[in-house]
N, C-alpha and C positions, 0 to 999 in steps of 0.2 A: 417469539414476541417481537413486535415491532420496533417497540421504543430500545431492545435489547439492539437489534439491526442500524435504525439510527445511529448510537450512539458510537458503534462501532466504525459506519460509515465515516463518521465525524474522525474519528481517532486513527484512521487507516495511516493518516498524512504520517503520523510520525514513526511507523514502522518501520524493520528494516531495508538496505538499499534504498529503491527508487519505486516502494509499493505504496501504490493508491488506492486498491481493493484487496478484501481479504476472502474472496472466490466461494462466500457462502454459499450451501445448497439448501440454506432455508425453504427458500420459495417452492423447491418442491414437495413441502409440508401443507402448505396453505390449503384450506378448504374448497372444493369446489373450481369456479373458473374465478381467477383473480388477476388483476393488474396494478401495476406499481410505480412508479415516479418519486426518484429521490433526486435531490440537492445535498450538494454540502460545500460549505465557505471554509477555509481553512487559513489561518494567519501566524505561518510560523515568525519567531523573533531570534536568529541564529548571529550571533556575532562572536567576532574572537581579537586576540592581537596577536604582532608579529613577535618570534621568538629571536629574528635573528638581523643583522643588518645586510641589504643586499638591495645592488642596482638605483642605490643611492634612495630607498626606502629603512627606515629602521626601526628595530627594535621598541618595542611598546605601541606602534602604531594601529589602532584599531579598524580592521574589517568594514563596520557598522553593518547593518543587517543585510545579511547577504543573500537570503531566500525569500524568495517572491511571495507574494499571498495568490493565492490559484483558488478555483470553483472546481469542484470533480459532481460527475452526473450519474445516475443510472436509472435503468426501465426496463423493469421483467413482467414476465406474462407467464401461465400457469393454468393447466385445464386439465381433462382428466379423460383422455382416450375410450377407458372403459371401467369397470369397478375394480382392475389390478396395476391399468397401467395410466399415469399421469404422465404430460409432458412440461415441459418449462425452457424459456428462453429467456436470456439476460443479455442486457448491452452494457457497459462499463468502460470506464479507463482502469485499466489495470495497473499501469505504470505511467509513471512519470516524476518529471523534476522543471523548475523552475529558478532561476538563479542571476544576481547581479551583483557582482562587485561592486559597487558605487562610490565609496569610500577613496580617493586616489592616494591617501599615505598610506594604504595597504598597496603588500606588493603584489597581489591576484590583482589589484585595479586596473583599468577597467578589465573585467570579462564578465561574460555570459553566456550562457546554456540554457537551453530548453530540451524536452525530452517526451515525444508527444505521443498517445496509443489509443485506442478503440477498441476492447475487447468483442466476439458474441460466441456466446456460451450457448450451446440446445443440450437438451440434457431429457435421459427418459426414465423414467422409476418403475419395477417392477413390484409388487406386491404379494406376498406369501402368504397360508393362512396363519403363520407362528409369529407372526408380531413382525418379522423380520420383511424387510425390501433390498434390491439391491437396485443400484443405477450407476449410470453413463452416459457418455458423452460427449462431442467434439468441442472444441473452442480454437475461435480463430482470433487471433491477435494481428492490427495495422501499425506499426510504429514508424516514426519518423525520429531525427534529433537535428540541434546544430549546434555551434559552438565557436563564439571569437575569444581568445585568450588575450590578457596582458603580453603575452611575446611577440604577437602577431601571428599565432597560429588561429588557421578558422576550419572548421572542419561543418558538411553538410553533407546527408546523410540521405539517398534515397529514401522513398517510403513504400517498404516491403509488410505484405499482407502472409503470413503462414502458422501452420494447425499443429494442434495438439491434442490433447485429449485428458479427459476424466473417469474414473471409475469410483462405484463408494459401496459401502454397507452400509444401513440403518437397523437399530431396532427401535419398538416404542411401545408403550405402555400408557393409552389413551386415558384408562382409570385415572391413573396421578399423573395426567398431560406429561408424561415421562417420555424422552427420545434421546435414543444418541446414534450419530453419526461419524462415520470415518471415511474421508476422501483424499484418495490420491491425485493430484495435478501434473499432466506430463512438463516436462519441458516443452519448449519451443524455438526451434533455431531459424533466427534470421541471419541471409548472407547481403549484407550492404552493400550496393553502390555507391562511391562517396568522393567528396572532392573538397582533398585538403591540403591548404593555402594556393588552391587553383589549378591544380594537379591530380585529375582522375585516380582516384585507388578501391579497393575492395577491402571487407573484413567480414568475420562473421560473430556475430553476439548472440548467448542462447540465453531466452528468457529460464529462470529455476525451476524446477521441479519443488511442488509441495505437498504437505500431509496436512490436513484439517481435522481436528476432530472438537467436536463440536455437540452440547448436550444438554436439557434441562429437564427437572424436575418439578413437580409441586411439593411444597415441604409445608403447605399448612392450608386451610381455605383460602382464597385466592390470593395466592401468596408463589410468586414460582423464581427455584434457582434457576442459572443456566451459564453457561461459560462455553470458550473455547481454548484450544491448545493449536498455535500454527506454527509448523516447523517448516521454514523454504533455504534452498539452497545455495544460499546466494553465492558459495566459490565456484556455480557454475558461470556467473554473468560478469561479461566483461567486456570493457568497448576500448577496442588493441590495433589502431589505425597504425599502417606501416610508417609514415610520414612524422606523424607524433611521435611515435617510440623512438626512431632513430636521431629525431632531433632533444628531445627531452631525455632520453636513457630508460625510459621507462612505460610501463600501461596509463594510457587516459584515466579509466575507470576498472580497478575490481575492486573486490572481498575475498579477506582475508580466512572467514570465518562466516558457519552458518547463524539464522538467529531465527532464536524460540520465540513466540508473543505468548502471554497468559491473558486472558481475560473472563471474571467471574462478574456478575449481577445478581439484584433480587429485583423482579415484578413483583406490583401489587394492584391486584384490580381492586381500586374503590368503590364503585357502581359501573352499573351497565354502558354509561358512559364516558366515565374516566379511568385510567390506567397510567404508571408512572414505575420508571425506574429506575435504580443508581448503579453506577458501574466501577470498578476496577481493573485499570488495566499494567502489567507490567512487561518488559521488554531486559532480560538480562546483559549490562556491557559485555563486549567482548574484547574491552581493552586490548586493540588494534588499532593503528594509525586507522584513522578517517579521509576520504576525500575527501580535497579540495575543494570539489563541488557537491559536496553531501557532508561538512563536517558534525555530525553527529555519531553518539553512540550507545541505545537503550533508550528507554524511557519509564515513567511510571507518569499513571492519567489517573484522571476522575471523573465521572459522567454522569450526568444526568437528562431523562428523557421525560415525554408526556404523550399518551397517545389520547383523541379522542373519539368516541365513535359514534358515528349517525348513520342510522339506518345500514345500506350496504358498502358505506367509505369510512374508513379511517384515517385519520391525520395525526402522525407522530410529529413532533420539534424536540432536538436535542441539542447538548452541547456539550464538550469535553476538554476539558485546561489538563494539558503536560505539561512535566516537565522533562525534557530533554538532556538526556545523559551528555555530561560533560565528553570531548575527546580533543587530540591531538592531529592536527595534519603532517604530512612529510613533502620535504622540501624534494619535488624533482629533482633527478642524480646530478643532470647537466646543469642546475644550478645550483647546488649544493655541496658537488665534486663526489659526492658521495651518497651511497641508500643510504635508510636509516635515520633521515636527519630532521627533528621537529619544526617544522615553518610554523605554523599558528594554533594557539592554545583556545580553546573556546567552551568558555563556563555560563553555568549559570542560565540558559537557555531555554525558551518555552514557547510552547503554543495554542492557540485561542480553536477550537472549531466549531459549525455550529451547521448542524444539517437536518431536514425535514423529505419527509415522505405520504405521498398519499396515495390510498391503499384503496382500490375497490373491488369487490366482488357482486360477479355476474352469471 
């Protein structure tokens, strides 16, 4: 369903890590030869205060919104080779981050990061006569980053192009618009060139490996469930610059811990030209220190969609308000003398998004 796609688009921002898509293989559902054009705005509101006194900042002092508002894009295409085999291709940002201290009585003030990528995805589906398809397919991810700290670290990041790959099952049951799908996502390892605080170095960061499974039903006359389940690994990613670590005491960026997303909907076609529908989504904490430049932990969302259709285009608009799991940062060793130690509390947290897609088949 469209408006289900939307509204997920819109809610990707507040996922785990640093994910910006959640690597659906919808598209290679779609009927016939189709093409696609999404947007999506995303305006999260993340602040916190400081827990401790240091560097002649103190205690109670608030963050103020420290994560940017960012635009995420995508455009798939989708045909059908012959009566068993379809093909599909997707472009996306997969990842990223966005970020600025602004605040100077916080002690992160100033810093900032950006964290920048281009997914494409070709992907082919086989078709069987028992309901069942299997598919696959490569994906290649462009990332870049960079980053000026409060201490005067800066780090900037080659921008490396390398592949990965997909495999899935489906079954489906056209009768009651029934499908479900399960897809594996490999990892992907990028080895950076980088130069930090002006000083040539290397690292290497592997984007996670994931599972998708993803599935809807019709439970009444135009009336359809459908959900997903995305499990990604995030204690595989991590960005462990030589330069940083030995001055700080410790990783720039990991995770501690993987994270589940749950997300269930109801579609309801109205008429032949209208369609709409509401969403839930949750994300379980995993009550772990957060990064400083990601302090978040979980979430639970709410969505709502509209698609309309004319002739052979459709036009989805959604939108999704979280709210964003409270979490804890940790104070770098080298400034804190010690792991373990909470720098900034951060409650109360949410986000606005609002994404549209237009859909036509040819």
């Amino acid at each position: 369903m469209g408006a289900a796609a939307v509204v997920a688009c819109a809610g990707a921002a507040s996922a785990g890590g640093v994910e910006r898509s959640t690597q659906s293989v919808g598209i290679l559902f779609e009927e016939g030869n189709y093409v696609e054009l999404g947007f999506a705005r995303v305006a999260p509101d993340v602040s916190g205060v400081q827990l401790f006194d240091a560097l002649g900042k103190f205690a109670g002092a608030s963050s103020g919104d420290m994560s940017d508002d960012y635009t995420t894009w995508s455009l798939g295409f989708k045909t059908d080779l012959s009566e068993r085999i379809s093909f599909a291709l997707v472009i996306d940002e997969p990842i990223g981050a966005d970020l600025t201290y602004g605040d100077l009585d916080y002690i992160y003030a100033p810093s900032t990061a950006s964290l920048d990528s281009v997914g494409v995805t070709g992907m082919l589906r086989y078709k069987f006569d028992n309901q069942v398809s299997i598919y696959g397919g490569i994906r290649g991810v462009r990332t870049s980053g960079t980053a000026d700290l409060f201490t005067g670290y800066s780090l900037t990041t080659s921008t490396e192009t390398d592949f990965g790959y997909l495999v899935g099952i489906a079954w489906e049951k056209p009768e009651i618009a029934a499908r479900v799908a399960l897809t594996y996502n490999s990892a992907i390892t990028h080895d950076f060139d980088a130069v930090e605080n002006g000083i040539p170095t290397e690292f290497t960061t592997k984007l996670p490996e994931s599972v998708n499974l993803e599935f809807q039903t019709g439970i009444a006359a135009d009336t359809l469930l459908f959900g997903s389940v995305r499990w990604v690994n995030w204690t595989q990613f991590s960005i462990d610059p030589d330069i940083y670590r030995a001055t700080a005491g410790g990783v720039f960026v990991d995770y501690e811990s993987d994270t589940i997303t749950y997300n269930l909907g109801v579609g309801r076609k109205f008429n032949d030209a209208w369609s709409g529908a509401i969403t839930i989504g949750y994300e379980p904490a995993n009550n772990d220190f957060a990064g400083n430049l990601g302090p978040t932990d979980g979430f639970t969302s709410v969505g709502l969609a509209v698609t309309h259709t004319r002739g052979n285009m459709k036009i989805t608009a959604g939108a999704r308000y979280v709210w964003i799991g409270d979490a804890e940062t940790e104070a770098p060793p080298a400034l804190a003398g010690a792991t373990g130690v909470p720098l900034g509390s951060f409650k109360d947290n949410t986000a606005v998004a609002f994404g549209v897609r237009v859909g036509y088949y040819f």
